[in-house]
N, C-alpha and C positions, 0 to 999 in steps of 0.2 A: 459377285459384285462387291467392290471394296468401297469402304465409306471415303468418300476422298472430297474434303473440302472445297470449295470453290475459291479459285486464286484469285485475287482481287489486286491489282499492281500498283504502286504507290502514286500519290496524285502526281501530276506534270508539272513542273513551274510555273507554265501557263493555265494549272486549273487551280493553284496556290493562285495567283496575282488574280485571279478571278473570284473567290472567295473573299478574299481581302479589299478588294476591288468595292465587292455586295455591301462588306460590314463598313467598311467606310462612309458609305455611299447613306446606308441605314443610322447611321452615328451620327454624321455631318445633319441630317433630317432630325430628327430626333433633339437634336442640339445649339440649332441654329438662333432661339434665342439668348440662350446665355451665352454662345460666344460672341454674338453682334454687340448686347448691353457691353460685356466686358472692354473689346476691341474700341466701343465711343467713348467707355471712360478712360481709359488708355488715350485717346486721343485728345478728351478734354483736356486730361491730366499732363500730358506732354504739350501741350501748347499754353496750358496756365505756365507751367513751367518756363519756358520760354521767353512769355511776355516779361513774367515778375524779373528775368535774369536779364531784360533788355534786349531781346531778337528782335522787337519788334518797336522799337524806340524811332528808329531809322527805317523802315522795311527794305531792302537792299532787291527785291524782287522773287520771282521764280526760278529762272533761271540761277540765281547765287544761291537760293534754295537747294534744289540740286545740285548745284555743284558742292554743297557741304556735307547732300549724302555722298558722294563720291569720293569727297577728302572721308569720309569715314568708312566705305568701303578701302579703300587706300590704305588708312590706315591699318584695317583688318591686315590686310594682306601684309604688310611689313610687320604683324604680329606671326605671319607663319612663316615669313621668309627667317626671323630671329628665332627660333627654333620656342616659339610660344613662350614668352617671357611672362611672368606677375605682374598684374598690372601694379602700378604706383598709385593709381587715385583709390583703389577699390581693395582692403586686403581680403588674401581669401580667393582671389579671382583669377585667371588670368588674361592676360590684356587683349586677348584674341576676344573674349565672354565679351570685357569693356567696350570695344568696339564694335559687336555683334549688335551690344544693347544699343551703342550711341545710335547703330543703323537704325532700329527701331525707331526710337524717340525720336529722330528726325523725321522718319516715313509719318509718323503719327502726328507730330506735328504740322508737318505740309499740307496732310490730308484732312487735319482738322480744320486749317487756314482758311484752306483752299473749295470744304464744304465739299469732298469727296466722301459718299456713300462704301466708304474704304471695306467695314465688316459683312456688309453685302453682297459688293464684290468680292469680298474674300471665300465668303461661301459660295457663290456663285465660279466660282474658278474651281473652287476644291470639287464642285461637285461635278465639273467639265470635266477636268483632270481625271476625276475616276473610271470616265470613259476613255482614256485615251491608250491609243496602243502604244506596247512595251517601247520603251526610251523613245515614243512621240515618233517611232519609225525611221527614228536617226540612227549613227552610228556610235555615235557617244554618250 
């Protein structure tokens, strides 16, 4: 009888994304009040902003709401079509980051506005999402 270790084959992808899957899932738990605190002061803090810079002089509505996150998704995107240029307002950065951020501060803002339980549902998503199957069962 020879001593012959027992072969053990490396994990699968699929028991990788499930692993990951678990520590997330135990992360997101474990963690869910200090990301909610953070995510309202973020919100408060992006809509004081706001008011003090005059967004809300005139309120222009919901609707022009989102359409200003969109002009900044927009924007995003004519940051990667220009082969990711520096930003000019922000040194240090580049304008793809600046426009990442602007997206933020506007979500945070509307949602502050607007009295959306935003960090809530933010957990509440993430923790859906860690149940979901590989690319949501789509092709892309």
């Amino acid at each position: 009888m020879t001593d012959q270790k027992e072969s053990t084959s490396p994990p699968t992808p699929e028991d990788t994304r499930a692993a990951e899957r678990l520590f997330l899932r135990q992360f997101a738990y474990e963690h869910t009040y200090d990301h909610q605190v953070a995510v309202g002061q973020l919100m408060s803090l992006a809509h004081r902003v706001a008011k003090v810079n005059g967004f809300y002089d005139s309120y222009a509505g919901n609707a022009a709401q989102l359409c200003n996150i969109h002009e900044e998704v927009s924007e995003a995107n004519w940051a990667l079509r220009h082969n990711r240029p520096a930003s000019e307002k922000i040194p240090g950065y580049e304008n793809l980051t600046e426009e990442m951020a602007d997206i933020m501060w506007r979500v945070l803002d509307f949602c502050e506005y607007n009295q959306l339980p935003l960090a809530q549902a933010m957990q509440a998503k993430f923790q859906y999402n860690t149940t979901r199957a590989y690319k949501h069962g789509k092709d892309y």
